[in-house]
PLY file of the C-alpha trace (Angstrom):
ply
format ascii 1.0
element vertex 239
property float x
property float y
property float z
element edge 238
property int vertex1
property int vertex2
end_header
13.42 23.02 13.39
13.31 20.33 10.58
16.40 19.27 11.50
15.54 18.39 15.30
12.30 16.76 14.04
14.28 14.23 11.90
16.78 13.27 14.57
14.35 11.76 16.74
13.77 8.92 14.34
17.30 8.52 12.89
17.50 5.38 14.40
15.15 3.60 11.91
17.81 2.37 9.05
14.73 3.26 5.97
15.05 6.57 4.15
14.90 8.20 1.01
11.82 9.98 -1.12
8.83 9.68 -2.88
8.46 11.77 -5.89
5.23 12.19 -7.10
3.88 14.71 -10.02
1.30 16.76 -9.23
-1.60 17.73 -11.36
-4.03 20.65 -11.49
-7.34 20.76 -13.24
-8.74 17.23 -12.22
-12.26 18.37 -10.82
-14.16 16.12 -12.48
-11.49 13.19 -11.86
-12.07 13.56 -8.60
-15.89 14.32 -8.59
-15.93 10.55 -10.73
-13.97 8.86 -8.01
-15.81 10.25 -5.46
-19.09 8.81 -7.16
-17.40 5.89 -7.16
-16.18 6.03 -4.00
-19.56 6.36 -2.44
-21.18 3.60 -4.45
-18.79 1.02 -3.10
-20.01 1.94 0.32
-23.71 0.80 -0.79
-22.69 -1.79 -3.13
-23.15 -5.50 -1.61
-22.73 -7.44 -5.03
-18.70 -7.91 -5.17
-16.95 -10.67 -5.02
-15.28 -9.88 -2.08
-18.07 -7.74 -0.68
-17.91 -10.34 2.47
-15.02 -7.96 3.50
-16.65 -4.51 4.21
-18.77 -6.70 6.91
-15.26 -7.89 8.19
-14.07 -4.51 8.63
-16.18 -3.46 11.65
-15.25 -6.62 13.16
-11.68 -7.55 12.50
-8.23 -6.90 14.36
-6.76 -3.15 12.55
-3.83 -5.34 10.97
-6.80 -7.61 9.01
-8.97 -4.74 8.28
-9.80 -5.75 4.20
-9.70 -2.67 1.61
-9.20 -2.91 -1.91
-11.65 -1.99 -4.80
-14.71 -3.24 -3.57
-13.86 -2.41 0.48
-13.02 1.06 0.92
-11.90 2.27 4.04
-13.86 2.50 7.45
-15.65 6.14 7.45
-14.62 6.06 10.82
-10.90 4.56 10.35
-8.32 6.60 12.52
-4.51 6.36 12.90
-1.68 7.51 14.95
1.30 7.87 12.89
5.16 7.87 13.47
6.91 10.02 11.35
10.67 8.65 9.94
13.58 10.48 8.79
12.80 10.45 5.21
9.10 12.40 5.94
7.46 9.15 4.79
5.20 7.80 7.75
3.75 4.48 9.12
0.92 3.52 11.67
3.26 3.44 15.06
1.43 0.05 15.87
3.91 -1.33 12.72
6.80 0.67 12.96
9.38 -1.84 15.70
8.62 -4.67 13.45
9.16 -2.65 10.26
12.37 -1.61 11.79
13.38 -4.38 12.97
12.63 -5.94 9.01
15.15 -3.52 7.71
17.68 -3.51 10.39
18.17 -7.61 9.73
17.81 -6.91 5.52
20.79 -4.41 5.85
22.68 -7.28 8.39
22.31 -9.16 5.82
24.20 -6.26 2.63
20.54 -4.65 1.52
19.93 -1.43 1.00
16.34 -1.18 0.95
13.99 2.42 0.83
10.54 3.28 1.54
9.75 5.30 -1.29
6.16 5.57 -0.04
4.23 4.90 2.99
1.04 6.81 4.43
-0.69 8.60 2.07
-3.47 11.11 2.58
-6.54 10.90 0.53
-5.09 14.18 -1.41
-2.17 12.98 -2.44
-3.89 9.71 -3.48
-6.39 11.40 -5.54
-3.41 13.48 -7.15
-1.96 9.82 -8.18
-5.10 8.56 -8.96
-5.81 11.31 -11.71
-1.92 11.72 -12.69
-2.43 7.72 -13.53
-5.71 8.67 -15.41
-4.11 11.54 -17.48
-1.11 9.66 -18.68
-3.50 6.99 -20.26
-5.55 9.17 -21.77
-2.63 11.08 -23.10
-2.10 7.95 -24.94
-5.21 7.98 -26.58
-7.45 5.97 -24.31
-10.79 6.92 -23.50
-11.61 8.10 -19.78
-13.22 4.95 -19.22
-10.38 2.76 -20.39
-7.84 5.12 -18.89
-9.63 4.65 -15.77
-9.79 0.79 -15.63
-6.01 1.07 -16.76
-4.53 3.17 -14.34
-6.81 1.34 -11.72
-4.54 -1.61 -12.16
-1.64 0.22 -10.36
-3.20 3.19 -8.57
-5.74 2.53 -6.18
-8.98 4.97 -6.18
-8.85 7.43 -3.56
-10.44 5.76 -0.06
-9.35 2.39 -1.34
-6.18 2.37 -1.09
-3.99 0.59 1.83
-1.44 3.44 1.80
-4.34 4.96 3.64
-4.22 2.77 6.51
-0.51 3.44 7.18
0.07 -0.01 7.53
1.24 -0.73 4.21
4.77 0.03 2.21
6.73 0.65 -1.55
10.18 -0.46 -1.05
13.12 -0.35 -3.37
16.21 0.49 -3.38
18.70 3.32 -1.67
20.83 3.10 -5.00
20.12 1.23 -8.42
23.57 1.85 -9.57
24.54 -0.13 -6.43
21.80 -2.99 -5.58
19.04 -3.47 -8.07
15.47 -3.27 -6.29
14.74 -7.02 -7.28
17.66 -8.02 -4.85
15.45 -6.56 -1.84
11.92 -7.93 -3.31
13.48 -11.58 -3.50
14.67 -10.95 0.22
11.34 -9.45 1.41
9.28 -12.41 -0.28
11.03 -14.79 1.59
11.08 -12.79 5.07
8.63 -10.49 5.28
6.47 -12.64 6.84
8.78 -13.40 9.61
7.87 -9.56 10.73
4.09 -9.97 10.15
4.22 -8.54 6.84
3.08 -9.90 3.47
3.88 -9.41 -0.51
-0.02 -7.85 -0.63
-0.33 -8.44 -4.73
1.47 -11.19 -5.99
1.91 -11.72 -9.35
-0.36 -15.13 -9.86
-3.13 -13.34 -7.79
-4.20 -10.01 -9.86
-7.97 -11.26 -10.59
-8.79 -11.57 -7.02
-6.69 -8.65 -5.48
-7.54 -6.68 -8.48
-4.35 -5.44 -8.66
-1.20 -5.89 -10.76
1.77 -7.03 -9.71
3.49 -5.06 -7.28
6.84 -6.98 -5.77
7.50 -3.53 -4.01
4.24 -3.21 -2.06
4.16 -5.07 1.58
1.68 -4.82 4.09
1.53 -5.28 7.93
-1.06 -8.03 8.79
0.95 -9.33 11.66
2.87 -12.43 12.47
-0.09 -15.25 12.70
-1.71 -14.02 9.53
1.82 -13.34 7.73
2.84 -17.19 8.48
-0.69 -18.50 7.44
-0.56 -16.50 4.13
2.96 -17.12 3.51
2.89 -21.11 3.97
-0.68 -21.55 2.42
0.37 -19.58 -1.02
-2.52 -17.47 -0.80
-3.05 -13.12 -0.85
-5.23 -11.51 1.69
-8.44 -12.07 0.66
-8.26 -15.46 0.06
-7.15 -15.70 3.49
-10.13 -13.82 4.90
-12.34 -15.20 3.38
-11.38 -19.11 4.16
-10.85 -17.72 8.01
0 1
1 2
2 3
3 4
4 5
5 6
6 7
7 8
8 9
9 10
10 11
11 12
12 13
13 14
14 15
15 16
16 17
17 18
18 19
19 20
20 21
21 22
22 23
23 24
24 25
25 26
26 27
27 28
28 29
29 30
30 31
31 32
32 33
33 34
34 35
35 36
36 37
37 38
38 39
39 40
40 41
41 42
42 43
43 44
44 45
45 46
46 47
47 48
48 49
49 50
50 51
51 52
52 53
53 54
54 55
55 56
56 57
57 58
58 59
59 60
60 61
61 62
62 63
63 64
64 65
65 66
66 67
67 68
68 69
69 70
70 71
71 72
72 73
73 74
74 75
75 76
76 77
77 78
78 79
79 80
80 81
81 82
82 83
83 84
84 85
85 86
86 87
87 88
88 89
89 90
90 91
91 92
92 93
93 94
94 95
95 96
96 97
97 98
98 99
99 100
100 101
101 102
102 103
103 104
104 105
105 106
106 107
107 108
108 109
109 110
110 111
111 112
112 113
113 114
114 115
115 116
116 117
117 118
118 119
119 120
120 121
121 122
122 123
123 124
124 125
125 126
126 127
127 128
128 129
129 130
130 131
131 132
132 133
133 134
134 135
135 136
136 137
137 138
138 139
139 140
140 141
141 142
142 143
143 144
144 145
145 146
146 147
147 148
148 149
149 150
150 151
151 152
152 153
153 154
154 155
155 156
156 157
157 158
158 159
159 160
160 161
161 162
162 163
163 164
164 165
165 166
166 167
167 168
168 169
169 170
170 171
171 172
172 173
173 174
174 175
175 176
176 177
177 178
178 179
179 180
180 181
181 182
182 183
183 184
184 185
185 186
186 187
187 188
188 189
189 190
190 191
191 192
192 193
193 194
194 195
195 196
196 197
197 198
198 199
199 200
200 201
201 202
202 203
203 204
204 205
205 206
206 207
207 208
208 209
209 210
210 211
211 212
212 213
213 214
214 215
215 216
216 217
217 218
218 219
219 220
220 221
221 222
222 223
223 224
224 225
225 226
226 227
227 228
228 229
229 230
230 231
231 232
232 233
233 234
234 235
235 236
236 237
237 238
């Protein structure tokens, strides 16, 4: 049965595997986040609080969500599965296909290594995040504010929305990931998709650099972002 299931999408030229730990004993991570989670819904005093107004109104490849915009209570997507068992919104997936079809024309070998996520696996690398800092010694608060830097708290994250993508690399013994990341900087845009936290932008995306994370914003917005130098809020908000 798995088998059949995978052939149907064997055409898209991305596979390969997350792996992600998973950790038990995290109620009260998760009761925190949740808190947290819920606050942001009420809050109105961030400084790109403009967005959460946006979402109700914008296109579903501009929808803004990051720390201080979580995700519409209401947000729905259809998904299309690929071979690996990662997943994408099916609005994205010719133009993400047709992204890595012309990168391997060209001798990549690029990967998703994750995609869609639900909110339960994001809370399990939420707290995993948490937990390794504060095996380190850091307090929960610091820990928190730490691992918030590269894991996005449950209902904020884009992996959510299905519209956004971790790429590397099939084989690091073969093609280092940095290979595809140069490529994708320079061409995602071309296939509406952007570098979503560039390094030079981490105080406004409040997130650090991530040259493997692209989102779908489509080809107007992906040209405008690209040639004005800017991330996604900045483009939002100057709209």
């Amino acid at each position: 049965m798995r088998r059949k299931k995978r052939r149907r999408f064997r055409k898209l030229g991305v596979f390969g595997a997350a792996v992600f730990a998973v950790m038990a004993g995290t109620g009260c991570l998760k009761d925190a986040a949740l808190e947290r989670t819920a606050a942001l819904r009420t809050s109105g005093t961030t400084a790109y609080a403009s967005g959460a107004a946006q979402n109700e109104t914008e296109e579903w490849n501009l929808i803004l969500v990051n720390r201080w915009n979580p995700i519409p209570e209401d947000y729905e997507v259809t998904l299309t599965q690929l071979r690996n068992d990662e997943a994408v919104d099916s609005r994205i997936y010719p133009d993400l296909q047709q992204m890595f079809d012309d990168a391997r024309a060209e001798g990549l070998i690029p990967m998703i290594s994750s995609s869609y996520r639900t909110t339960q696996m994001q809370q399990e690398l939420y707290d995993e995040k948490i937990a390794e800092y504060t095996a380190q010694g850091y307090s929960w608060e610091k820990a928190q504010e730490l691992a918030e830097q590269w894991v996005a708290m449950p209902g904020t994250s884009e992996h959510q929305l299905g519209i956004a993508v971790d790429i590397t690399t099939e084989d690091w013994s073969v093609q280092d990931a940095s290979v595809i990341w140069e490529w994708l900087a320079k061409n995602s845009y071309r296939y509406g998709f952007i570098l979503r936290y560039p390094a030079d932008k981490t105080e406004i995306t409040g997130v650090a650099n991530e040259p493997w994370h692209f989102r779908y914003v489509g080809y107007e917005a992906a040209q405008e972002i690209f040639q004005q130098g800017v991330c996604l809020e900045e483009y939002l908000e100057n709209r």
